[in-house]
C-alpha positions in Angstrom: 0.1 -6.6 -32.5 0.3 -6.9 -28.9 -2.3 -9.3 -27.3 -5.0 -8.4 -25.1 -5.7 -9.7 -21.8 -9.3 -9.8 -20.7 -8.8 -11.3 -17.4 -9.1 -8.9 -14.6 -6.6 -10.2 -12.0 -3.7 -10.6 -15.2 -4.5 -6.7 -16.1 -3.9 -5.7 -12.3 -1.1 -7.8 -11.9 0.2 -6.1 -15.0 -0.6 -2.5 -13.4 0.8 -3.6 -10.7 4.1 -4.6 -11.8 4.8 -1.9 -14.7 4.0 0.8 -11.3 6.3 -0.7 -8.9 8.7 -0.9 -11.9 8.2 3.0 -12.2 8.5 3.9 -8.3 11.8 2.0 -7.7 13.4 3.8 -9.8 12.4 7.4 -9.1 12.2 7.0 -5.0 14.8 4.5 -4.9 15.8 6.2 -1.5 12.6 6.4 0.2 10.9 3.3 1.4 7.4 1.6 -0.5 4.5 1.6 1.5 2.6 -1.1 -0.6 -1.3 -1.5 -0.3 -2.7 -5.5 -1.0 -6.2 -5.5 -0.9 -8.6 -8.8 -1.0 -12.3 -9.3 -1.1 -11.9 -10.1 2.8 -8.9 -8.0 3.8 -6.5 -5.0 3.2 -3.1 -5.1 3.9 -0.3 -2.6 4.6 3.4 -2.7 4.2 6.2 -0.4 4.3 9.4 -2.2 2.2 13.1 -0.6 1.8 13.7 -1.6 -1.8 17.3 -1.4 -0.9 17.5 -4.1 1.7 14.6 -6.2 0.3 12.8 -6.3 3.6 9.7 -5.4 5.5 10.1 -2.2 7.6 6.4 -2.4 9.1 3.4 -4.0 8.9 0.0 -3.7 9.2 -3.7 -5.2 8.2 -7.3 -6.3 9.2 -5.6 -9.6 10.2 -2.8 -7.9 13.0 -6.0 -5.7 14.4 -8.5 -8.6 14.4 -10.9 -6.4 12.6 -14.1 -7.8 11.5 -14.9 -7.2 7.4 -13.6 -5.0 4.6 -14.4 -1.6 4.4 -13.3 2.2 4.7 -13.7 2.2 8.1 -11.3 -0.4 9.0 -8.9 0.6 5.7 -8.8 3.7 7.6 -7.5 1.9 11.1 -4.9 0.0 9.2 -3.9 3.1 7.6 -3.6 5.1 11.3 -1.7 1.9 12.5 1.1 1.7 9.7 1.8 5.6 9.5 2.0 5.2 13.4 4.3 2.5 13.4 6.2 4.5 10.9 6.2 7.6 12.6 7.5 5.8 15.6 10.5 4.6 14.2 11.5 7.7 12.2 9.9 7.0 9.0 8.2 9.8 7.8 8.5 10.1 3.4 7.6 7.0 1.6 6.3 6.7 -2.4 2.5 4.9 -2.0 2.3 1.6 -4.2 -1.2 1.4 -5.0 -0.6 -2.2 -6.2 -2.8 -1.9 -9.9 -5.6 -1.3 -7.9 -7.8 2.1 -8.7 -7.1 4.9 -6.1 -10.7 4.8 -4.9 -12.8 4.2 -1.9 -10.5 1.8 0.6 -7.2 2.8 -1.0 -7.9 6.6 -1.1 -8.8 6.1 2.8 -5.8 4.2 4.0 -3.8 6.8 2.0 -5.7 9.6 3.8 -5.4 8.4 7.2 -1.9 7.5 6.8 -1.0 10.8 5.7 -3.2 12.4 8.4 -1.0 10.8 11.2 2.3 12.1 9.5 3.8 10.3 6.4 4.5 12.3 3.5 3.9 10.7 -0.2 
């Protein structure tokens, strides 16, 4: 019988991994964007699973925003599909990285689809 693992951050990193698992394989030609999210930050990236690198970046850090909420999950998610959007980027698969698609994900998924990526 399989054991079971009652710490949260384990059971997220275990989410996390068995999803990105998943996603490379069916959108192996579109690029990642991958959501990290902390008690003090929220962070943005777009990666090409092919080359192994960072296309674009973005979080509360880069915009000097003050706290951790929707509202600034919502400017990082503006910035990131901008940046994409920029530089011809437009269909990416969304790596919620084990984390629930709820309040700050669900709004920098919203906002980054409003300003024109398609996931």
């Amino acid at each position: 019988m399989k054991q079971q693992n009652v710490n949260r951050k384990a059971q997220r990193t275990l989410r996390h991994k068995r999803i990105t698992k998943h996603l490379k394989t069916i959108g192996n030609t579109k690029p990642r964007l991958v959501v990290s999210r902390s008690n003090a930050n929220i962070v943005a990236q777009i990666v090409d699973d092919q080359t192994g690198k960072t296309l674009f970046s973005s979080s509360t850090l880069q915009l000097k925003l003050k706290g951790n909420n929707i509202k600034n999950a919502t400017l990082v998610g503006e910035d990131i599909a901008k940046k994409a959007v920029a530089n011809k980027v437009t269909a990416v698969v969304f790596d919620r990285g084990g984390n629930k698609y709820h309040g700050k994900i669900k709004a920098l998924a919203d906002a980054a689809r409003a300003n024109g990526l398609k996931f």
